[in-house]
N, C-alpha and C positions, 0 to 999 in steps of 0.2 A: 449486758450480761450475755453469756454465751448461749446458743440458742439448745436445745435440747434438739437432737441429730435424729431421733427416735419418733418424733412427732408423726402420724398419719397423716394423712390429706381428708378435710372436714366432708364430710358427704351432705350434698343438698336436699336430700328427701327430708320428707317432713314425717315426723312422729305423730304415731297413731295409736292416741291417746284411749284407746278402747281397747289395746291389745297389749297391756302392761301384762311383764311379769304379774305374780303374786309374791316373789320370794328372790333376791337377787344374793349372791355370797360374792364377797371382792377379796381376792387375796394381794395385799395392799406392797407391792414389791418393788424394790427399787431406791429407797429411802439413801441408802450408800450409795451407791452408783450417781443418783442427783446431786449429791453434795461435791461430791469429787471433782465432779464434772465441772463444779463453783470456788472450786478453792476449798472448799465447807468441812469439820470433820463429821464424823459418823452420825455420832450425838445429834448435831445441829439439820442433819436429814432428818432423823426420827421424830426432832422438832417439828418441821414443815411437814412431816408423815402425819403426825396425831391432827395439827391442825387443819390440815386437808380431811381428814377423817369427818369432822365437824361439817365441813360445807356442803362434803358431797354427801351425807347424810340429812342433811336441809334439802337437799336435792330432791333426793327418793322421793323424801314424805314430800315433799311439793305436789312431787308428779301422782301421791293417793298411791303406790307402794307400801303395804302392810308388814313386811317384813324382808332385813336388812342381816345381811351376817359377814361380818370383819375380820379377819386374819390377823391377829394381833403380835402373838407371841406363840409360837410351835412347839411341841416337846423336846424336837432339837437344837430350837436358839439357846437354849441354856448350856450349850458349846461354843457358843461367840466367845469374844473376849469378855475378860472378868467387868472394864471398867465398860464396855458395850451393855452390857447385863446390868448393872447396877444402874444405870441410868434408864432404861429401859423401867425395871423398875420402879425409879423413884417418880418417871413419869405415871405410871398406871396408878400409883400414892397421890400425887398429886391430880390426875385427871376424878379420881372418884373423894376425894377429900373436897376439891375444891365445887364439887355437883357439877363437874363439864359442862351437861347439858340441862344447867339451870334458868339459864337467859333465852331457852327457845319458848316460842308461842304455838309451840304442840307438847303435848307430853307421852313421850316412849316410853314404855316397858322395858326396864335393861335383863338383858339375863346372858349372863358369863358361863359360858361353856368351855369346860376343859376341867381338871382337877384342880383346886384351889390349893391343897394341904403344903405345895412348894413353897407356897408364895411367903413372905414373913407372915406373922401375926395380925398385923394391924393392915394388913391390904385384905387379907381374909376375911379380917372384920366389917373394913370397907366395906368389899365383896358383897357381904349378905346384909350389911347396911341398906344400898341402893338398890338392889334385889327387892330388899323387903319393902321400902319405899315406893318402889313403880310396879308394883305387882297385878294392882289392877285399872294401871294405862291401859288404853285401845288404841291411840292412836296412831302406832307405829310399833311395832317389837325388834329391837337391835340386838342384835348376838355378838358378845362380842370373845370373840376365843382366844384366850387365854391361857397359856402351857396346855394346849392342843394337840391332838392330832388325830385324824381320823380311826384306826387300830385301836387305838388307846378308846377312844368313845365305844366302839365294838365289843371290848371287852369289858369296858364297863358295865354297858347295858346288859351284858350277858350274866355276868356275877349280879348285878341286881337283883335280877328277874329269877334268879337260883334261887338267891337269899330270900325273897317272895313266895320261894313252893312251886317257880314254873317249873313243869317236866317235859313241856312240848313247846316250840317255838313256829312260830307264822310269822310273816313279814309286818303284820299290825303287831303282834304280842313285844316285837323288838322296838318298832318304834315307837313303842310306848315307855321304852324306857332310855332314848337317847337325850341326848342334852337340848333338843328342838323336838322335844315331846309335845307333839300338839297345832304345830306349824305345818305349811304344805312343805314340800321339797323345795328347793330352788330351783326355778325354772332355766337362770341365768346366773352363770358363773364367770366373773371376768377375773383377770390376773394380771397385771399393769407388767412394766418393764419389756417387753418380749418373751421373756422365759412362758417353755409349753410344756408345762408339769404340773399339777395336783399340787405337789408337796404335802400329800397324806393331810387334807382337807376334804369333809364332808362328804368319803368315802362311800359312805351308805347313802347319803342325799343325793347325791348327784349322779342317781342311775339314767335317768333322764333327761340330765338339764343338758345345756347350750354353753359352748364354752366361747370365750372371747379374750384374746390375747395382743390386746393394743401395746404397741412399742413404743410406749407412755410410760416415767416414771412416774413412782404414785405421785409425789408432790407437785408435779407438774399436772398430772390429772383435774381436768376440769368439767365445770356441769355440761360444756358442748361434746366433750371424750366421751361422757355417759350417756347423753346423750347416741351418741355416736354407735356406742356398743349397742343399745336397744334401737336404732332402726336396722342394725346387722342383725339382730335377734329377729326382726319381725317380718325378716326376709327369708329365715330358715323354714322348712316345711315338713313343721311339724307332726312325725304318723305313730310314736310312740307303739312300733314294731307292726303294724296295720298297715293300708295301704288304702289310698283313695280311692273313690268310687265313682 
């Protein structure tokens, strides 16, 4: 099989397991571009996409990672092509129909972030299905965002907190009403493929974090890449706008 041209060079340091994130967001990119590369069409990317999703989420919680947030589907993929979308779909049906993450020997808290009202009927139902199932896991909380997008979470929060009776807003009074109400920020944000852009992700979370843009497609992304990105992370020096003494 042909090798993926995009791969970094593995770094030998070793991880330093006392200086984990608390909070990691992955914008899972690439899925097209890996297939192509295979012969593969699109579909059969987003295949190896969701399932890669699975492993490197076995990952995290390995490593005692408390929370996880996945790029799933954007406000703007719903401009891909129709038969792109529709599959896309009937995976996110079948990922939460089938309890995905039934077979693990931890138990996560799911919670879908983004507006649901797009989605058909019965994903929505889904939705609040497995929501309401994992509600009170500890052992991990996966976000997983779903017709997202950064803006869009901003203005949500903001009509909320109206509809509530707020008349003044603080930086706490807002995050109290985002769709990671309750979570820390993410400390570490990686985004596979090469591409160095947000894409209107986690706008308001990541005033802080650490970005990481491995020239890695997601499907090809593996536990030694994530690896990889958190010993870059633990290399950065950290002064969250301060300065050492």
């Amino acid at each position: 099989m042909k090798k993926n041209k995009l791969n970094e060079t593995e770094t030998k340091q070793e991880l330093d397991l006392t200086r984990l994130p608390k909070h990691i967001g992955i914008i899972i990119d690439g899925n097209g571009r890996w297939a192509k590369q295979r012969g593969l069409t699109r579909s059969m990317g987003h295949k190896a996409g969701f399932e890669n999703v699975k492993k490197i989420f076995k990952a995290v919680y390995a490593l005692g990672i408390k929370h996880l947030t996945i790029y799933c589907f954007s406000t703007e993929n719903w401009n891909r092509p129709k038969e792109e979308v529709d599959y896309l779909m009937d995976t996110f049906r079948k990922m939460l129909k089938s309890n995905y993450f039934a077979d693990l020997n931890f138990k996560p808290k799911l919670n879908v972030c983004g507006d649901p009202t797009r989605f058909a009927p019965d994903i929505q139902e889904l939705i609040a299905l497995r929501m309401e199932e994992t509600k009170n896991n500890t052992d991990i909380t996966l976000n997983l965002c779903m017709n997202y997008g950064g803006r869009s979470e901003i203005v949500y929060a903001v009509n909320a907190a109206i509809k509530d009776g707020v008349k003044e807003f603080d930086i706490n009074t807002l995050n109290n009403y985002l769709y990671t109400k309750g979570q820390p920020d993410p400390d570490l944000i990686i985004r596979t493929s090469g591409e160095i852009r947000l894409s209107n992700f986690l706008l308001w979370q990541c005033a802080y974090a650490e970005f990481s843009f491995p020239k890695i497609y997601w499907p090809a992304f593996t536990e030694e890449d994530l690896k990889n990105c958190l010993i870059n992370y633990q290399n950065r020096d950290r002064r969250f706008g301060s300065i050492k003494s």
